[in-house]
N, C-alpha and C positions, 0 to 999 in steps of 0.2 A: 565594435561597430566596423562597419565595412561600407566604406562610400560609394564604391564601384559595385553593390551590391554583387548577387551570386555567389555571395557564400554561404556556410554553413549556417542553418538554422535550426537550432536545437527545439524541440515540441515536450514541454512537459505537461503532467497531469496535473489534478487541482492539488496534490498531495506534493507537487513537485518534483515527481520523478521523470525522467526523461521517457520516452514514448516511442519518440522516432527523432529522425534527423530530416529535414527538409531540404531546401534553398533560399535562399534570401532573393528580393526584388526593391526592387528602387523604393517602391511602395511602402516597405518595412521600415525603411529610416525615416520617412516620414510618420511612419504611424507611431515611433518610438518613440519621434522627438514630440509630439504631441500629446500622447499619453504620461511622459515626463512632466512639462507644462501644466495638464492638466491635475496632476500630481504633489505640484505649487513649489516644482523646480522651477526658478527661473529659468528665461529664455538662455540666456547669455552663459548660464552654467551647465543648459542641456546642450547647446551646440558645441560642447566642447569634444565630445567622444566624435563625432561627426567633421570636426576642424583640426585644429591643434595637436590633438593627440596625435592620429594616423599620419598628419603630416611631419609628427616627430620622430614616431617608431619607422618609417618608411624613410627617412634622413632628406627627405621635400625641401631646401632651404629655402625654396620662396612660394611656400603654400602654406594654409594654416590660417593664416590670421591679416590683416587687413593692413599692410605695412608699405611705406615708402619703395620701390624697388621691387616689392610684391609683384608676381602673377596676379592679375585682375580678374580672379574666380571668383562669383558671387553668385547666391541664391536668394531671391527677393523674394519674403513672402508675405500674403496678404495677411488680414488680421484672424483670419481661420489659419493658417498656418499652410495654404497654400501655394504653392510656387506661382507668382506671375511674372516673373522674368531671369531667367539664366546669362550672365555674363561669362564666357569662359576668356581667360586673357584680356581682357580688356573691352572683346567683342562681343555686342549684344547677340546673343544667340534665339532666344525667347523672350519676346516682349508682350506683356497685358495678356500673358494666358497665347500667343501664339506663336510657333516657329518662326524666327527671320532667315534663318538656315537651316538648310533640307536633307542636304546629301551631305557624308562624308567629306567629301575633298570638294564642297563648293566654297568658293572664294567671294 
């Protein structure tokens, strides 16, 4: 999995064979983590690949998982599995489904 999407996205056939190679979009990991879910992975055990892990392999020591000290990254989502609110560091970024910051470097 790839958080920051724009990676490699491998395309296989029904047979399984690979086909082509794509791009990944923000879109994908959410459509992963839900098709997971639906799948009768727990919530808690699908957002692993998308948490924990990449902030282990990437050596992140305060991303990942929800800790004392922690960077205040958070993805809130509705009971569709929706985003309605992004926290990055601590700062509400999107709330109830809508921007509260717009630009890049707005303060």
């Amino acid at each position: 999995m790839s958080s920051d999407a724009g990676g490699s996205l491998p395309i296989f056939d029904n047979t399984g064979k690979l086909i082509k190679m794509g791009v990944g979009s923000p879109s994908t990991n959410l459509k992963t983590l839900k098709e997971c879910v639906e799948n009768g992975i727990p919530l808690e055990t699908a957002l692993i690949p998308f948490t924990s892990s990449p902030a282990k392999l990437l050596k992140l020591k305060d991303k990942g998982s929800l800790k004392e000290s922690f960077d205040a990254d958070m993805l809130l989502l509705d009971e569709k599995l929706q985003p309605h609110t992004v926290i990055s560091r601590g700062r509400i970024m999107v709330a109830n489904y809508k921007p509260t910051v717009l630009g890049t470097f707005q303060s």
